[in-house]
C-alpha positions in Angstrom: -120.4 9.1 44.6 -117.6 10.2 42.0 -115.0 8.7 44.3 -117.0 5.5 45.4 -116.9 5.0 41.4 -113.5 6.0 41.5 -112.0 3.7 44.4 -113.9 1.0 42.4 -112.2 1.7 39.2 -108.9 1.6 40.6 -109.6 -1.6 42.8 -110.6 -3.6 39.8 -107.6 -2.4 37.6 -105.1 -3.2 40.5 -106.2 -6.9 40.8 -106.1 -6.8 37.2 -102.6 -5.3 37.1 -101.6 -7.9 39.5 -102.9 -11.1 37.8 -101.3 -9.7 34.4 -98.1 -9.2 36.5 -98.3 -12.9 38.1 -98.9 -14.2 34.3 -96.3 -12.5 32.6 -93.6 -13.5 34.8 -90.4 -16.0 34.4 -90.6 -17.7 37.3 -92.0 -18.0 40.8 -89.7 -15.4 42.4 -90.3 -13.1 39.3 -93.8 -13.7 39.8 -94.2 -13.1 43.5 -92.0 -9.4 43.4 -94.3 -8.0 40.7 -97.2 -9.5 42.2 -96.3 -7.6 45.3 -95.0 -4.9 43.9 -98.1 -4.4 41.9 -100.3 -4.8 45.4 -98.2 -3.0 47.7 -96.7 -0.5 45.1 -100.0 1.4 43.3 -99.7 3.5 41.3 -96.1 3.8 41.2 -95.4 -0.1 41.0 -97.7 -0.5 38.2 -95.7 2.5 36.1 -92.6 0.7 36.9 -94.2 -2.8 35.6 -95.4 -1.2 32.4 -91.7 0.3 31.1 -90.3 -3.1 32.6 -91.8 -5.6 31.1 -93.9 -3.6 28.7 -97.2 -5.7 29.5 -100.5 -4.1 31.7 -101.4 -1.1 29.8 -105.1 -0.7 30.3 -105.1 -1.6 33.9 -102.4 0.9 34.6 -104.8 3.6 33.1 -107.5 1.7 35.0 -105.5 2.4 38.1 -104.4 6.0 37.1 -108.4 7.2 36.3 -109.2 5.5 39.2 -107.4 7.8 41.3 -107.9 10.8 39.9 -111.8 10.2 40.3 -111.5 9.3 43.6 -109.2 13.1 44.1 -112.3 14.9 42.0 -114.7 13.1 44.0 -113.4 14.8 47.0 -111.3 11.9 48.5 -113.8 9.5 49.6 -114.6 11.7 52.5 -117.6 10.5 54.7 -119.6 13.0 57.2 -121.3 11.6 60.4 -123.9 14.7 60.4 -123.3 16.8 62.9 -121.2 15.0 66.2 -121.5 16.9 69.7 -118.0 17.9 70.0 
């Protein structure tokens, strides 16, 4: 449950990390790299953004808690019961 919670934490501060990215840019090619960067990239891309630009703070942390619930949750491991082998 802890890493259902977790993966949903990070999820919603990724899209949020991207939209800031798409606003806070100069132009459409500026807009588009950190955009994808931000997608593609997590959570590297968005530590990258945040000591770039200096903009994205609390969905970075968003991202970052996100992740470490979803480690401490045990990895969003699922079990099928017990499969003839």
């Amino acid at each position: 449950m802890l890493g259902l919670i977790g993966w949903l934490v990070a999820v919603i501060g990724m899209i949020w990390l991207v939209v800031t990215a798409i606003q806070t840019g100069k132009d459409t090619a500026d807009k588009a790299i950190w955009g994808l960067v931000n997608f593609f990239c997590q959570p590297l891309g968005g530590i990258v953004f945040y000591f770039v630009k200096k903009q994205g703070l609390v969905p970075l942390l968003m991202v970052i808690a996100g992740w470490i619930l979803v480690v401490v949750g045990g990895g969003m491991s699922f079990s099928m019961g017990n499969l003839p082998q």
